[in-house]
Structure formats: C-alpha cells, structure tokens
C-alpha positions as CSV (number, residue, x, y, z in Angstrom):
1,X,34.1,67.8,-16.2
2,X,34.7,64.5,-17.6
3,X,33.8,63.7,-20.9
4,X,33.1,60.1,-21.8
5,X,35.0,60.2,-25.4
6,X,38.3,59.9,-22.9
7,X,36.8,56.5,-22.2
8,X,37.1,55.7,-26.0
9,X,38.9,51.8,-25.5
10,X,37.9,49.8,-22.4
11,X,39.1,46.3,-22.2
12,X,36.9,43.6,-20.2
13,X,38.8,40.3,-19.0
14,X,35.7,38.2,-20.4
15,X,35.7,35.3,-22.3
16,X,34.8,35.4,-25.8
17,X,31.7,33.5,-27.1
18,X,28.7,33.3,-29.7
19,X,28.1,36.9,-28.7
20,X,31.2,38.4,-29.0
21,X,31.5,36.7,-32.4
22,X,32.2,39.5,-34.8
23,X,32.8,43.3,-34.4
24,X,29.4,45.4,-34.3
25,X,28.5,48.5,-33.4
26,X,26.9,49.4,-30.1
27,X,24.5,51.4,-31.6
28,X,22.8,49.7,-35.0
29,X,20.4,52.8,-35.6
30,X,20.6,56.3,-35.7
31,X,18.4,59.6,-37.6
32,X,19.0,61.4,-40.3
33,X,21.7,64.2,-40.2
34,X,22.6,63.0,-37.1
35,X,26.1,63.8,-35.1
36,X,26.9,59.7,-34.6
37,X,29.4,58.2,-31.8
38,X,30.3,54.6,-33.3
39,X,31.1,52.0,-30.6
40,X,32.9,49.5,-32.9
41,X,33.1,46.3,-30.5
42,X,35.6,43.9,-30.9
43,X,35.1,40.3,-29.7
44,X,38.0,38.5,-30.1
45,X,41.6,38.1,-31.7
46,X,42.0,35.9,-34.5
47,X,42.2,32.1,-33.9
48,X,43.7,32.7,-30.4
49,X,46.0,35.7,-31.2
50,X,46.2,39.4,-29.9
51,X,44.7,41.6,-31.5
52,X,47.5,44.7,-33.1
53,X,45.4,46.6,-35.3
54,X,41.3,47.5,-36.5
55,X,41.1,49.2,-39.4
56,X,37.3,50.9,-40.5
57,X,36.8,51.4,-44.0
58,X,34.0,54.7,-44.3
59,X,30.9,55.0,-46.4
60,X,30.9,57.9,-48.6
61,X,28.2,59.6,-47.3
62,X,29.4,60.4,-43.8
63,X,31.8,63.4,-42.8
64,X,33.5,65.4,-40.1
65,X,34.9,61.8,-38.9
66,X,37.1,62.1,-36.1
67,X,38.8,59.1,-34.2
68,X,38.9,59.2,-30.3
69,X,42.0,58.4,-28.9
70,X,42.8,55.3,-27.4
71,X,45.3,54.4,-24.6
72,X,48.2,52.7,-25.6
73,X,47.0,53.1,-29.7
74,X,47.9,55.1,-32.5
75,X,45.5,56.4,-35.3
76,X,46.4,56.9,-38.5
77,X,43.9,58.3,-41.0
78,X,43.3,57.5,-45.0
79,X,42.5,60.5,-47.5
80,X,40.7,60.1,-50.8
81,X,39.5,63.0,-52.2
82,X,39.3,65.0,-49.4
83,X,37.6,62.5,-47.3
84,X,38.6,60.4,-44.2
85,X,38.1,56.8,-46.1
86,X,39.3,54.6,-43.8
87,X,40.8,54.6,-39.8
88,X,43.1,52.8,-38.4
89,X,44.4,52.3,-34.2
90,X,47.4,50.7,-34.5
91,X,50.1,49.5,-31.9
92,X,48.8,48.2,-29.0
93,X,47.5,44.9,-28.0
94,X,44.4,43.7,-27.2
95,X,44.0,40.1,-25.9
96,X,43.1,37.3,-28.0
97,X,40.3,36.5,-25.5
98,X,39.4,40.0,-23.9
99,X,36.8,42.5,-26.1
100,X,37.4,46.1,-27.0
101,X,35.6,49.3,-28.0
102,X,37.3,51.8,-30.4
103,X,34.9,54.5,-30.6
104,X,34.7,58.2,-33.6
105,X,32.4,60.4,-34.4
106,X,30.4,61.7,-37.7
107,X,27.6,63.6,-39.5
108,X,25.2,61.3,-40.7
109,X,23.6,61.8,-44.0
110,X,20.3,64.0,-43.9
111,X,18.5,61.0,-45.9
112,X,17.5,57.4,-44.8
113,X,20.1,54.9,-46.0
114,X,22.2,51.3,-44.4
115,X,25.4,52.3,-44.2
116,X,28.5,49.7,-44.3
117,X,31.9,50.1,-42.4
118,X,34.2,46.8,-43.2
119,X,36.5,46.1,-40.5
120,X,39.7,44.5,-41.0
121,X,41.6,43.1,-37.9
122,X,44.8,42.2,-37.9
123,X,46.6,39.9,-35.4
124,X,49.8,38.6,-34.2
125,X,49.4,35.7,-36.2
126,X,46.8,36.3,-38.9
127,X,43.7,38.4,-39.6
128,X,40.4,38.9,-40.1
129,X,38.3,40.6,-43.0
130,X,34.9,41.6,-41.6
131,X,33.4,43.0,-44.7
132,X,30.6,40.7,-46.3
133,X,27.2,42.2,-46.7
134,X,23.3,41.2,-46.5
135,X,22.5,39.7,-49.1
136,X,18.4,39.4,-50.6
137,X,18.5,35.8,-50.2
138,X,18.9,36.4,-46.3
139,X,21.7,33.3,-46.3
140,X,24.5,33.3,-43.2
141,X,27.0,35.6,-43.2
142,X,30.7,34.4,-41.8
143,X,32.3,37.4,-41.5
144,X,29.5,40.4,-41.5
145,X,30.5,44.2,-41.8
146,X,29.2,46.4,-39.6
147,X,26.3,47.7,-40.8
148,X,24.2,51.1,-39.3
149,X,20.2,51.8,-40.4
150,X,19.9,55.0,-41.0
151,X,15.9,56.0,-40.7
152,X,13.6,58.7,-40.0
153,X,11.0,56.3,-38.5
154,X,12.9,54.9,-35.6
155,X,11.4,55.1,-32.8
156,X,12.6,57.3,-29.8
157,X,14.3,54.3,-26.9
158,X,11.9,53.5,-23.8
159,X,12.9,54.5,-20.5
160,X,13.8,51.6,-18.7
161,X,11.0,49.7,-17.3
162,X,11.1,50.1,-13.1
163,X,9.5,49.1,-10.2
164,X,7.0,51.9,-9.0
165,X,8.8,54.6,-6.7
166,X,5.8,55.7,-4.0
167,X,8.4,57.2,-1.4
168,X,9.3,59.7,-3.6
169,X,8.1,62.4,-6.3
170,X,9.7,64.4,-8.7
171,X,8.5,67.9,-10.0
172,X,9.5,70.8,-12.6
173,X,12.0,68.5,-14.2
174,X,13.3,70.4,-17.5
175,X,16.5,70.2,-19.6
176,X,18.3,73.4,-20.8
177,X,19.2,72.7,-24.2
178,X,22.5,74.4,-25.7
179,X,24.0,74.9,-29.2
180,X,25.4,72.3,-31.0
181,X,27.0,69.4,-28.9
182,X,27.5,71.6,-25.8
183,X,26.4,69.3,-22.7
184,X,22.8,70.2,-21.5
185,X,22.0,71.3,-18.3
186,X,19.1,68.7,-16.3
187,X,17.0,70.5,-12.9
188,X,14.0,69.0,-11.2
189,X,12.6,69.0,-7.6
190,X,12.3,65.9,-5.4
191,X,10.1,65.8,-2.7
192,X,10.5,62.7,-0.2
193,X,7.9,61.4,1.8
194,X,9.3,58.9,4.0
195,X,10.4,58.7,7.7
196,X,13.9,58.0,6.4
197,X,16.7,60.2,3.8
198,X,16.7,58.7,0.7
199,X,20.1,58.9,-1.4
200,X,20.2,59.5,-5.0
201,X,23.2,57.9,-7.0
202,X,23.1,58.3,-10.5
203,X,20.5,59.3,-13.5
204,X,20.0,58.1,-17.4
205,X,18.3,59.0,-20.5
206,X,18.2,57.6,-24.2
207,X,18.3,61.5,-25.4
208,X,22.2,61.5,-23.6
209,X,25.2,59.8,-24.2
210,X,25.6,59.9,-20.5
211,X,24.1,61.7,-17.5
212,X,25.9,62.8,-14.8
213,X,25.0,64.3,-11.3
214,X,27.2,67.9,-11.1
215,X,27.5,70.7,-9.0
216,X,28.5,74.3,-9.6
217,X,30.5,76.6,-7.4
218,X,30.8,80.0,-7.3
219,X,33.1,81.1,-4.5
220,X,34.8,85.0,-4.5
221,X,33.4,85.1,-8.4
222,X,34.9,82.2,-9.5
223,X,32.7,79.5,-10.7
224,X,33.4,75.5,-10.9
225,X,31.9,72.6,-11.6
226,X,32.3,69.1,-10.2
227,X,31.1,65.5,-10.3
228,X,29.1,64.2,-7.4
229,X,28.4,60.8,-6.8
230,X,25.3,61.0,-4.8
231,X,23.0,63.4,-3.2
232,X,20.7,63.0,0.1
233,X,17.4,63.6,0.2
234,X,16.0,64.2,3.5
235,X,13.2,62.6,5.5
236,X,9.7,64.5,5.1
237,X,12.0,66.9,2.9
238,X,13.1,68.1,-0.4
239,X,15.8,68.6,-3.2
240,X,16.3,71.1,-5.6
241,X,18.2,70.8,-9.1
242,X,19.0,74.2,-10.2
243,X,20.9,76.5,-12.6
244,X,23.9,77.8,-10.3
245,X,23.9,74.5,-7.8
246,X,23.2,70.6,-8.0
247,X,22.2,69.7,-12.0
248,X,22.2,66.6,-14.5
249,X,24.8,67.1,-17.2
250,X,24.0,65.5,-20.2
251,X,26.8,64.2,-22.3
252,X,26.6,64.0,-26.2
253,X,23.2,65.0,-26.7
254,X,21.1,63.0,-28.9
255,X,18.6,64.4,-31.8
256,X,15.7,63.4,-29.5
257,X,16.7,66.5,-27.3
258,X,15.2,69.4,-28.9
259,X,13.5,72.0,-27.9
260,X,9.7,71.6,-27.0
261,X,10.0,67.9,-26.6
262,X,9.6,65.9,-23.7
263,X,12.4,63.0,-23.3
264,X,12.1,60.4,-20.3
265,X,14.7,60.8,-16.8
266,X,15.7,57.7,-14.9
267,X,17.0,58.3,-11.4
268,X,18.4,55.8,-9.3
269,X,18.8,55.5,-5.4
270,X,20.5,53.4,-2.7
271,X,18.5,50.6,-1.8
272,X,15.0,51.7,-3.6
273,X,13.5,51.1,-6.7
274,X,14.2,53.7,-9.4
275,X,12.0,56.9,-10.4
276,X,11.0,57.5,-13.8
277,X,10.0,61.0,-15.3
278,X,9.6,63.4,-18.1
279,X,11.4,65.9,-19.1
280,X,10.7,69.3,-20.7
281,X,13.3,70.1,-23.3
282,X,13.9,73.9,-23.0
283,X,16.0,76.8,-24.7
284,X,18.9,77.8,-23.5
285,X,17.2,81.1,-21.8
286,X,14.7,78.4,-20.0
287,X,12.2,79.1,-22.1
C-alpha cells in the first residue's frame, strides 16, 4: 500500500517566477484540533544558487510534529522545553531554479488562531530569511512567513466542477470510516448504460489526502491488497466496490470525514467526462 508521506520532496524542472516567489504552504487553512500535513513549497534558490538547507521555526501551539523524510536530505530536530521548535532538512541540493516540497505533520490547536512558521533557506552562496509578518496597515511584505488560518468556520472544499456524466450512474456509495488516521475504506455501485465499456482510472475527494483505487485478495486465507490503475466497466453492465474486493482507499483522512456526514467523490474515466457523487460517511461496522 503506498502511502503518499514517502512522496514527501518532489522536485519539478520548472522555471521559477512571480508564483513561485516565496515559500508557502499548500494548504493555507485547516480546523481546529486538526491532525495537519504541511506542504512547505519552495520556489527558488537564492539569487541563482542551490538551495542546501530549509529550516521551519514552529509555533507554540502545535505538537506531535514529525518531519517526513526526504530523499537525499537529512533532518535534524530543535528541542526547547520539550517541544520540537524548529526543523531542519539539511544536505542535499535543490536547484536554484527547480521548486520543492518538504512536507510534516502536527496537531493543530483545538481553538481558532493564524499560526506563523518562519522559514530560513540557506544556499550555496547566501540565504534567505522568510519570516516577516502581516502587519494592520496591510503594506507589502518582501519576505513573508508562512502563515496557516486556523478556523472553525471554513468552509468544507467543493467537488470539482465537471461536465455532466449521463452514460453512467453511481449508487450506494459509502465510506468506512476507521480510528484515528487509519486509511478509510470507499464502495459504491456503478451501473453503465452505454453500448460501449467504460474505464475508470482514478478517484478524488477534499475529505482525503489522496484516493486510490485498491483491491483485496484473499487466496488459501491469506489476504492482500494492491493498487489498480483502472477498472472496466462493461457495456449495458455494472461494477461493484465492496468490502473484501475492488475499494477507494482514502489516504490521510481529513476532519470532514466523520461519521454521519456526507463528503463529495470525484471519479474519473478514459475519454468521458468525470462523475460526481456523495458519499455516506459510515462506522467502521458499516453502520
């Protein structure tokens, strides 16, 4: 099963512009109390030179911080008091025009705040302090922190918008939800209507870090699971998502995906517009 934490540092051969100016974070928002995967996205080098090092200095409030490794990197940690202050990957090299990701993991306070998390870069030749914060006057920022909104009023993401689907319909979709950050389990029924197999290739949701098409085995009492990287559907026929067969695993669940709910699927085929549906968040007895 792959888990997408092993993908913590991807470099892109792109070239760096207005916006890849600073380092950010993927994801700007998050709830309260939250388990949070920072994406911290790196532009650039400094003035033309490689990038060696990113060090992330923590807020206070956040805990259980752990660093996903990165190929080619080191990490070393900071203490004070007892607490993971500060991060560092050291040792490799990251291009002075190719962008980066260095991605950990934390709790997230249980109250709404804006939480800061300086970055400073060094280089082969020089470096660069992203730490300044907003200000009240509003006025431009050249080298901005990192900053996350914590908040109990934001809003669950849309599904992505998509062209209607009329060749196809989707029933019974529910998600198995299990303890803490255990991957959940997706199942649903798709019925096809037209003269022709229709192939699905992939799925997504905002409640999941990412969602993958799986399939379980269980051959002479021995049970495994694998990825699969798409699935027919035949003509005039159906396909069944199911406990024990073909399922969605959903990576890093998000807070979204609790019981009761309902949380929008995206499906994707070959050559046909994409299929949007909700999904019934359920225990982990299916109930």
């Amino acid at each position: 099963m792959r888990n997408k934490f092993l993908l913590a540092f991807t470099l892109m051969s792109l070239t760096s512009g207005a916006a890849f100016a600073h380092v950010t974070l993927g994801e700007p928002t998050a709830l309260p109390g939250a388990q949070y995967v920072a994406h911290f996205h790196v532009g650039h080098g400094c003035s033309g030179s490689p990038t060696t090092a990113i060090s992330v200095a923590l807020p206070r409030d956040v805990s259980n911080v752990q660093a996903k490794a990165a190929e080619g990197w080191s990490i070393a940690t900071v203490r004070a008091g007892g607490r993971i202050s500060a991060i560092t990957w050291k040792g490799g090299k990251l291009a002075s025009d190719a962008k980066g990701e260095f991605v950990m993991t934390m709790n997230l306070p249980r109250k709404a705040a804006t939480l800061a998390f300086p970055v400073f870069q060094a280089c082969e030749k020089g470096s660069e302090n992203w730490s300044e914060l907003p200000a009240a006057d509003g006025h431009h920022l050249d080298k901005p922190a990192p900053v996350l909104t914590v908040s109990a009023t934001q809003a669950t993401p849309a599904a992505p918008a998509a062209a209607p689907n009329t060749t196809l319909t989707l029933s019974d979709g529910w998600i198995r939800l299990l303890p803490g950050s255990t991957p959940a389990g997706g199942y649903f029924t798709l019925q096809n209507h037209g003269a022709t197999k229709v192939t699905l290739t992939g799925a997504d949701s905002p409640a999941c870090g990412g969602l993958m098409l799986h399939k379980s085995d269980d051959k002479g009492g021995m049970s495994s699971m694998q990825d699969v990287k798409q699935v027919d559907v035949p003509a005039g026929g159906s396909l069944s998502f199911a406990p024990g067969g073909y399922h969605l695993m959903c990576m890093d669940p998000r807070p979204v995906l609790r019981r009761g709910a309902s949380v929008p699927v995206t499906l994707s085929f070959q050559g046909m517009p994409p299929l949007t549906a909700q999904f019934a968040v359920r225990g982990a007895n299916g109930k």
